[in-house]
Residue, then its C-alpha position, 0 to 999 in steps of 0.5 A: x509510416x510503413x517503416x513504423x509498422x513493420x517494425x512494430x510487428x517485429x517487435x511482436x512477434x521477437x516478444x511472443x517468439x520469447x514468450x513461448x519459449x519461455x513457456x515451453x522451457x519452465x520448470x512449472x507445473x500444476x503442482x507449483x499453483x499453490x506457491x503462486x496462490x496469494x498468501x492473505x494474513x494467514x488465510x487459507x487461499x483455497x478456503x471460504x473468501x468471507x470467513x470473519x477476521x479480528x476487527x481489533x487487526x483492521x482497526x490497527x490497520x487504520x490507525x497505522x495508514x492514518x499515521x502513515x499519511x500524517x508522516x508524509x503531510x508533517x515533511x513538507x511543514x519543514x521547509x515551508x518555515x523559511x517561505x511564510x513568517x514565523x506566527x504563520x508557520x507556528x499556526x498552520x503546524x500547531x493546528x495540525x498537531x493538535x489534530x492528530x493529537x484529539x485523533x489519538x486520544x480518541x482513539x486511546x479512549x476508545x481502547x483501540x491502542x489496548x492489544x490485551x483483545 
C-alpha cells in the first residue's frame, strides 16, 4: 500500500514537473485568446450571447439529427431478418418506414424543406 502511494505521488509530480514546462516553454500569448475563442456559426464570440439566429438554420438542424438517428435505427432491421420470420420482419420494418415517411411529409407540408427563406 505504501508502495502504491509513493508511487502515485510520483506520477504527479513527473506530470506537473511537465506541465510547467510545458507552460513555460509555449509560444503563447495574450494575443493568441482569440484563436482559442470558439467559433459558433459565424457569430462573433466577443459579442452579445443572445443575439437572434435563423429559425429556418435550427429547424434544418433538427430535420438532419432525426434522420441521423433513423440512419442508426435502420442498420440493425438488416440482420435481424435472419433471426424472426419474414411477415415479422416486414411488419416491424414497414411500421417503421411509413413513420419516417408521415415525419417527412409533415415536415414538407410545413415548408421546412423550402431553403428560398
Amino acid at each position: 500500500m505504501i508502495m502504491m502511494t509513493i508511487l502515485t505521488m510520483i506520477f504527479i509530480t513527473i506530470s506537473n514537473i511537465f506541465m510547467l514546462i510545458s507552460m513555460l516553454i509555449s509560444k503563447k500569448s495574450f494575443l493568441d485568446r482569440e484563436k482559442c475563442s470558439p467559433f459558433e456559426c459565424g457569430f462573433d464570440p466577443n459579442s452579445i450571447a443572445r443575439i437572434p439566429f435563423s429559425l429556418h438554420f435550427f429547424l434544418i438542424t433538427m430535420i438532419f439529427l432525426i434522420f441521423d438517428v433513423e440512419i442508426a435505427l435502420i442498420l440493425p432491421i438488416i440482420p435481424t431478418f435472419k433471426m424472426v420470420n419474414f411477415i415479422t420482419w416486414f411488419k416491424i420494418s414497414f411500421f417503421f418506414i411509413i413513420i419516417l415517411l408521415l415525419g417527412l411529409y409533415h415536415e414538407w407540408n410545413q415548408n421546412m424543406l423550402n431553403w428560398s427563406n
